[in-house]
N, C-alpha and C positions, 0 to 999 in steps of 0.2 A: 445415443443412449441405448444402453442393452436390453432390450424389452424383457431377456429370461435375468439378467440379474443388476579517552581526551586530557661586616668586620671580620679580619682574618680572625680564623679561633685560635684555638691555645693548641687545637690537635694538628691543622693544618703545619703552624708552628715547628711543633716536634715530629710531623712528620720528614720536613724539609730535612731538619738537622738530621738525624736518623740515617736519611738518603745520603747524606757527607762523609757516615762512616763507614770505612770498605767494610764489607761482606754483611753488612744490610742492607737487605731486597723491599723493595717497594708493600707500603700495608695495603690490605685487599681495598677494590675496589668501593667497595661502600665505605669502611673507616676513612680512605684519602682526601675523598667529596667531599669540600666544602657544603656548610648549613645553609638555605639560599631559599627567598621566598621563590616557589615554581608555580604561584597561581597566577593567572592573569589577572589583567587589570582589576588589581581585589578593590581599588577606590572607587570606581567607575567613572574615572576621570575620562574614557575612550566610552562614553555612555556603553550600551551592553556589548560589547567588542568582547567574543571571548567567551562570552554565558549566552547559553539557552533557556529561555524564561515565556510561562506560558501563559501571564496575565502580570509584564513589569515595563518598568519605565526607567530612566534616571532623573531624580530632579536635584534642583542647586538649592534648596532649602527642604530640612534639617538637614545637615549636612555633621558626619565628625569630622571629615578634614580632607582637605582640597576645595575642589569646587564642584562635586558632584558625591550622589550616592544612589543607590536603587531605592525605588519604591515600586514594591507589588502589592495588588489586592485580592484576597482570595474570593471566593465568590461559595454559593454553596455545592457546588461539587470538583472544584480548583483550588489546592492547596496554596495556588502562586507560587511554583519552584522556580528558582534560579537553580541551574547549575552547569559544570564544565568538567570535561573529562582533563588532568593533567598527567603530565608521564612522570613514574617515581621509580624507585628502585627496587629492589625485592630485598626481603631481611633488613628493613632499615626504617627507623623512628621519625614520625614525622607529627608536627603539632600545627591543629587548625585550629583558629580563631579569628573572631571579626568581632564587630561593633553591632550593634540592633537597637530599635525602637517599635513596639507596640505590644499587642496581647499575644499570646504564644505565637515565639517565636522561634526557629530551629536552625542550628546550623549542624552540618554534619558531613561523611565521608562514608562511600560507599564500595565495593568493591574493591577491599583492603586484602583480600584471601585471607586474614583474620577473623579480625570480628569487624563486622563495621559499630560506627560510632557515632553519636549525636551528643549536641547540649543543648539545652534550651529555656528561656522562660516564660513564664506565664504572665508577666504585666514586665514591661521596661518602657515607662510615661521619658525617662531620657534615657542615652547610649550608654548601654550596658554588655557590659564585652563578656562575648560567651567563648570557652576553647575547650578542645577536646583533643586527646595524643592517641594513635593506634602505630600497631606496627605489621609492615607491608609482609607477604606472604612468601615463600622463598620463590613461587615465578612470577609474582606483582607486578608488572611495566604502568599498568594504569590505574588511576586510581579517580573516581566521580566526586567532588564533592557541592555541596548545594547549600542552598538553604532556604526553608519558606514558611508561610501560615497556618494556619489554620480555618477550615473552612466557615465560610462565612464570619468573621472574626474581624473585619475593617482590613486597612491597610496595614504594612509593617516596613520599617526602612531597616536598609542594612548596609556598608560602609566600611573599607580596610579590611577586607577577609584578604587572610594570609596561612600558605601553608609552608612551613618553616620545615627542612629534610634536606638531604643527600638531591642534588640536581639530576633527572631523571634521564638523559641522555647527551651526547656528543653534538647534536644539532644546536649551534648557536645564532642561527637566523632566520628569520620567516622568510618565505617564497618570497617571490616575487608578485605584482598584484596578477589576473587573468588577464588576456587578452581574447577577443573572437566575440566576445558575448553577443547575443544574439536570440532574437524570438525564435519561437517555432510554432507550435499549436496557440491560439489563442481563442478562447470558448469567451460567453457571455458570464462565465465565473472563474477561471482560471488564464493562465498566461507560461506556458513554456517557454523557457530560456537552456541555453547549453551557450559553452565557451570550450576557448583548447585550453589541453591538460597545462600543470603548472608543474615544472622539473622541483621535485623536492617537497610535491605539497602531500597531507595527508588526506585532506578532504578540504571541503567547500563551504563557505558561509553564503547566502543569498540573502540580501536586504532590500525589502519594499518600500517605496518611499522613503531615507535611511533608517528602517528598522528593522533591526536581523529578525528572517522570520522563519530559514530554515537552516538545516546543515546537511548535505550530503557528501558522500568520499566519489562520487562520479563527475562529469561535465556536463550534467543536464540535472534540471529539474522543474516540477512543476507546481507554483504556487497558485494553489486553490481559495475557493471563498471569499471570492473580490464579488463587488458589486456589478452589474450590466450597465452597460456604455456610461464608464469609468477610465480617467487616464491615469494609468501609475508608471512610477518611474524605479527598474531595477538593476542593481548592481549587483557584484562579488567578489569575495577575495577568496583570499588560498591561506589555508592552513598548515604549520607542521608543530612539532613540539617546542620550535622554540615561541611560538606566536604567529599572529596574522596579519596577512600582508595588506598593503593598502589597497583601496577601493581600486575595482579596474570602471570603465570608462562608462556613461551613465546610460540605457535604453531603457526604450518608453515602446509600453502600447498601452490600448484603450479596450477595454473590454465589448463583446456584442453585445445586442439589445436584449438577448434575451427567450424565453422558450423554448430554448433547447433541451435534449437531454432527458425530457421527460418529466413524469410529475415531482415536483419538491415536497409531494405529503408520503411519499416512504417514510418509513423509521429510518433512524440515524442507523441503527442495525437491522437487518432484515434477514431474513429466512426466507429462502425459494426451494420448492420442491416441484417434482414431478407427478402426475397423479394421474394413473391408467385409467384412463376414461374410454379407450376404443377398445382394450382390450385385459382380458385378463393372463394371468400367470399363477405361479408360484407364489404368490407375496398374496393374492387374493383382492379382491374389488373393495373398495373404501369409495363409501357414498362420499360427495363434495360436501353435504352438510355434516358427514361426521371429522371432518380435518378440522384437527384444533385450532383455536384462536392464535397461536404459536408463528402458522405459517402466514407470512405476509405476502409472497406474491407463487399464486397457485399456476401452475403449467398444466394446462390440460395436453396427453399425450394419445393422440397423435394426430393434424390433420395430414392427410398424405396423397399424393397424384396419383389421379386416373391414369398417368403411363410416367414415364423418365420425364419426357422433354415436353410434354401438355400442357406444363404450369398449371392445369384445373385441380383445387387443393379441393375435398371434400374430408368434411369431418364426420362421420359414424359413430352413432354411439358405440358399446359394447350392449350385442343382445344375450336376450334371456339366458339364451341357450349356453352363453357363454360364462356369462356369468348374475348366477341368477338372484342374486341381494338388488340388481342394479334399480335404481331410482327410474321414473317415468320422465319424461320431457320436460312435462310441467314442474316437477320436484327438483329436477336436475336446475333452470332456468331460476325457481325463485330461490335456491340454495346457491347459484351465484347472484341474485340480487341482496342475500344476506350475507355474503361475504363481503361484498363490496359499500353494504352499510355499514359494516364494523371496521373498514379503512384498507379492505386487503384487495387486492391486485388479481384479476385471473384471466388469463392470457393462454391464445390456442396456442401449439406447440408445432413448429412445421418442420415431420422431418422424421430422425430419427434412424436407428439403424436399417430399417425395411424400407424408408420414406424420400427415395432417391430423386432428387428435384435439378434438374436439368433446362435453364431457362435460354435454350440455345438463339432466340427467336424474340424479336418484339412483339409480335404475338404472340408470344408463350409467356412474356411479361404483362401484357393488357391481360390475358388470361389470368395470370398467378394474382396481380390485384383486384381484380373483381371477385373473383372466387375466395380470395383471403376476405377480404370487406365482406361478401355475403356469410360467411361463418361470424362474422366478428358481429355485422348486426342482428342475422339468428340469434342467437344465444347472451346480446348484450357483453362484449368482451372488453376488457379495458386496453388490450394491445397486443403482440406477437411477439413468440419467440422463434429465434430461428433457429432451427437444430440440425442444419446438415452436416451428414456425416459420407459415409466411404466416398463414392465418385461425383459427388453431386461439384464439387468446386475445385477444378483443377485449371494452369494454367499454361498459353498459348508456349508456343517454345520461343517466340519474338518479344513476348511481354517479361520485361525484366525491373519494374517501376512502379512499384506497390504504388508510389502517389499517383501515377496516371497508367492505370491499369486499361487493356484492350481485348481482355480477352472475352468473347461474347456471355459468357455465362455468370462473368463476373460485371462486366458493364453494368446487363441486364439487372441480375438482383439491387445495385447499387440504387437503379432507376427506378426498379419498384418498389422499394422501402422506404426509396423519400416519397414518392407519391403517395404512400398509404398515411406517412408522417404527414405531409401535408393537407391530406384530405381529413382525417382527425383531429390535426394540434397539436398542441401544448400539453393534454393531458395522455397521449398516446404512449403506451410502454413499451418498448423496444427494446429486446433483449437478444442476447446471442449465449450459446452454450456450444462454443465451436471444441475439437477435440485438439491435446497438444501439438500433434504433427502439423497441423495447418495454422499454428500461433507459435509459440515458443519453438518452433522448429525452423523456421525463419529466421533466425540467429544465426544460424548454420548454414541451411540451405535455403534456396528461394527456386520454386520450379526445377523448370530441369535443368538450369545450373549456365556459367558462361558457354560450356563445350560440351553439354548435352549428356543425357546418361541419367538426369537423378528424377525422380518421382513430380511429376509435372502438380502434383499436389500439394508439394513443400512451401509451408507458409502460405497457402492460397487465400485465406480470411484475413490476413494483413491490409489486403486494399479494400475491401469489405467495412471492415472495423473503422479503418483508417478515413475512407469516408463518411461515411456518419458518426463521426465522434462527436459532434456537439447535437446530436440524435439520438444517441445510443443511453439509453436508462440504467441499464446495466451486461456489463460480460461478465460471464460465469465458463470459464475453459474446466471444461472436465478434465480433471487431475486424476485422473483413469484410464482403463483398458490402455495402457501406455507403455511405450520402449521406454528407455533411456534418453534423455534428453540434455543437451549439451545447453547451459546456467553461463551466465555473466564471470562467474570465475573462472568459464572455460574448462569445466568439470562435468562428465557425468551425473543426471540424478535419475534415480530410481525410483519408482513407486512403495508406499511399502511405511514411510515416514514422514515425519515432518519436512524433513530438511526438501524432499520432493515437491511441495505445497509452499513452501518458503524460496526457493529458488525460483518456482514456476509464476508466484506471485509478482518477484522482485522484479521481473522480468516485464511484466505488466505497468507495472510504477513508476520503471527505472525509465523503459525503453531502452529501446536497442538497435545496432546496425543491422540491418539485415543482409543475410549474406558474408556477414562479417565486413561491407562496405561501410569506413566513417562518413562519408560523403552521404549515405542512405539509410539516414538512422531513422527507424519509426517510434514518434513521440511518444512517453505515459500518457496513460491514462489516468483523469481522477479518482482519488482512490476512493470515491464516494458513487464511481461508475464501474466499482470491480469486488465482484463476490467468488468464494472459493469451489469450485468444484469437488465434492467428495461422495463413495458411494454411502450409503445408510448402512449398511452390513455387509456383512461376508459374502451373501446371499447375492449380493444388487450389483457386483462387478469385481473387475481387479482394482488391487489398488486400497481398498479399506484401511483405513485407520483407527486404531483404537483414540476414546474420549478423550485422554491424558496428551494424544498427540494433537490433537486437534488443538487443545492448549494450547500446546506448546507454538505452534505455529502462529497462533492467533496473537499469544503475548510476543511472542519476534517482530512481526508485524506492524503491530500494535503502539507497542511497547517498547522494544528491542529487548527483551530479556526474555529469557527460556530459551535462547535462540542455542544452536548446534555448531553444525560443523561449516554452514555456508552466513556468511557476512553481508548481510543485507545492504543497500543502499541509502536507505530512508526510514523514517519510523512515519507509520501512516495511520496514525490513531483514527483518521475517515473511513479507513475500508469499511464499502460498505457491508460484508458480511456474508452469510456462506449457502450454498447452492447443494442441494443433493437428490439424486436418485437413489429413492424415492420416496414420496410419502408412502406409497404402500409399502416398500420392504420397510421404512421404519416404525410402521405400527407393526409390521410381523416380526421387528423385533424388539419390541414393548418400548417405542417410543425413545432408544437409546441417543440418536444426535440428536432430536429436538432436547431432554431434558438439556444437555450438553447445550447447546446453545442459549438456553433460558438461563441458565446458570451463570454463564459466561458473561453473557449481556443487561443479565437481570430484566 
């Protein structure tokens, strides 16, 4: 941190003949195309094979016809969408319609470059068929369509959705199913799985227990929110436009017991800031008692070593002298005993651009945990962040093995933040704000490379991270003071946008090989242990983002919509939410990302 800032016709017919007589040429592409239902299994005879649905089932009563149908139930803030991305044509007519039972009901089509379109009713006690017609837009390839309830509104069935158009591509067969499937990370609530790529596929279906429960376009993914020492059992297929392949071959694990990871009373979204507590600037001193209710887990900035390589962290307030609003001891102590009784988090902060920590030494490790434990029980803290930056974590030139890393400085750290986790618990918060070059830079490079030459720095906090992941409360990568950084599309990004913060994120969620090694791929994270690094203002670093981009990022994410030029992986409506430096620049500039964030998150 900067301390200064998815029957022949009649036309078919006469096309044939047409094509019979000399010196008539074939009618364009879209008139020739046969009429053809292009939705998946619209019956759900293949239960939800095909649809993504976020509170649905199939069952075999009421049923219009076959032997199955959906039923979803909304809930009060889950509309129960089903839906499926299908590929259509551009400039060409297409008509949806299905069957429904219950209280508002909706079927509709999104992403028409039109207009999009719904129908829907308000009471249907039996199946009652809703249809609606739009027309695709002239670069249309894909087209969303869905259908669900209304919140809080009971269940609603729906059965035979068909969209009747011009067949949307040359692909007439699904993949093939996956092969290699295979765990990887397995936490006390989650279970990583990756397989080898599938020749032809466009992306990934993942089913827990047989229920589809996610979709991704990579070979890895991590399904969250399972219960502690749990056995589930997962599989995958392979996707393309003409449909999906069958299941590949079935893998099990069993979740851990449990306690990791940190406290479960965070917010679903949260807010983490910074807050110059040793020292002042330009942004000016902000008592701990005047930080709004907004922020949920406070960083106090800065404890830092008595030399590089001492490990002895002490923390100093900021004096009078320096800056003179500052709170007294006692004022300071019970304004974090009132933070912490309204549910928020405040954590010393070790590091920092000045805060060069060098743990070359097992005694410089006994060191760094007794003197972190003494700050933490002065001042009653709830847990640590770690914030090193320039030369503090660089690696040996023989260490090439993010999972079994030897370099002393890394061993070291690794050794002292489970011992601090340990000595604490369960309720210990553990946080990292490591900088791109030593996380996302890893993708690229890893140290100083097979044949030596590259920045022994590169990707240093990969084996860091990588060990305490079922420890780790939250990572927050400053998505600042940053080059260019080479993304999953094997592209450039930039500071400056969204698409920087969405690439840099994807990267986090997705995982990745490092080094570009497939053999040495380091796992996602959950996306309920990953918040955004952004500065507060202009003022607070490179890299700012104006409010609207922040959106934008947030619904890619989130959502997948608003998204740009870079093609995320997953849609991770768990992120947990976004990280900036600082609270003080952002009251010096009247509060701009917090509103933005309340906003966002309500």
């Amino acid at each position: 941190m900067d301390r200064a800032r998815r029957p022949r016709s009649v036309l078919a017919a006469l096309t044939a003949a047409l094509l019979a007589v000399p010196g008539i040429t074939a009618l364009s592409s879209a008139a020739r195309a046969a009429d053809a239902d292009v939705a998946v299994n619209g019956g759900f005879e293949s239960g939800l094979t095909g649809w993504t649905c976020t509170a649905g089932t199939t069952v075999t009563s009421p049923v219009h016809s076959g032997s199955a149908a959906l039923q979803a139930t909304p809930a009060g803030s889950d509309n129960a969408q089903c839906s499926q991305t299908v590929t259509v044509q551009p400039n060409a007519q297409y008509t949806l319609s299905g069957y429904v039972r219950g209280s508002y009901v909706y079927l509709g089509a999104s992403g028409t470059g039109t207009t999009d379109v719904s129908a829907w009713t308000q009471s249907a006690p039996d199946w009652q068929k809703l249809s609606t017609t739009f027309r695709t837009g002239a670069a249309t390839t894909k087209v969303t369509i869905y259908t669900h309830g209304w919140y809080g509104t009971g269940a609603y069935n729906a059965d035979d959705l068909t969209l009747i158009g011009p067949g949307g591509s040359g692909t007439t067969q699904p993949p093939a199913a996956p092969t290699g499937l295979r765990t990887t990370t397995v936490t006390s609530s989650s279970v990583g799985l990756s397989w080898s790529a599938v020749t032809g596929a466009t992306g990934y279906a993942v089913y827990r227990d047989g229920t589809r429960v996610q979709t991704v376009t990579g070979t890895s993914a991590t399904v969250s929110g399972l219960a502690a020492s749990t056995a589930y059992s997962f599989q995958v297929t392979a996707v393309n436009d003409a449909g999906e392949s069958a299941k590949s071959a079935v893998v099990t694990a069993t979740t851990g017991t449990g306690g990791g990871g940190g406290p479960s009373d965070l917010p679903a979204h949260a807010l983490v800031g910074y807050l110059h507590a040793s020292f002042a600037n330009g942004a000016g001193y902000t008592r701990l008692a005047d930080v709004p209710d907004s922020w949920d887990v406070i960083d106090l900035a800065f404890g830092e070593p008595t030399s590089v390589t001492s490990g002895d962290i002490r923390f100093t307030r900021c004096p009078v002298t320096e800056c003179p609003n500052v709170e007294s001891d006692a004022d300071f102590k019970a304004a974090i005993k009132a933070k912490q009784a309204a549910g928020k988090k405040v954590l010393i902060s070790i590091g920092g651009q000045n805060g060069q920590v060098q743990l070359t030494t097992t005694a410089a490790r006994d060191t760094f945990v007794s003197s972190v434990s003494k700050i933490i029980d002065t001042w009653g803290l709830d847990g640590l962040d770690i914030d090193f930056e320039g030369h503090s974590l660089s690696l040996n030139a023989d260490d090439t093995d993010f999972r079994n890393p030897t370099t002393p400085v890394i061993v070291n750290l690794i050794s002292a933040l489970k011992t601090l986790k340990a000595k604490y618990g369960a309720k210990f918060v553990l946080t990292m704000a490591p900088e791109t070059f030593f996380v996302q830079n890893g993708y690229q490079y890893y140290g100083t490379g097979k044949w030596g030459g590259q920045d022994p720095r590169c990707g240093a906090y990969l084996p860091v991270i990588h060990a305490l992941r079922d420890d780790l409360t939250l990572l927050h990568v400053q998505d600042y003071n940053s080059g260019p950084i080479m993304g999953l599309d094997n592209q450039y990004h930039s500071m400056g946008g969204a698409d920087f913060h969405i690439a840099m994120t994807d990267m986090l969620l997705t995982g990745f090989p490092v080094a570009g090694d497939p053999n040495n791929v380091f796992p996602p994270l959950r996306p309920d242990q990953v918040a955004i690094g952004m500065p507060a203002s202009t003022n607070a670093g490179n890299g700012y983002v104006s409010p609207p981009e922040v959106t934008k990022t947030l619904d890619c994410l989130t959502k997948r919509t608003n998204c740009g030029s870079y093609a995320t992986h997953g849609t991770w409506p768990a992120l947990r939410g976004l990280m900036t430096w600082s609270v003080n620049w952002d009251r010096y500039a009247n509060w701009e990302f917090q509103k933005n964030f309340d906003v966002y998150f309500g």
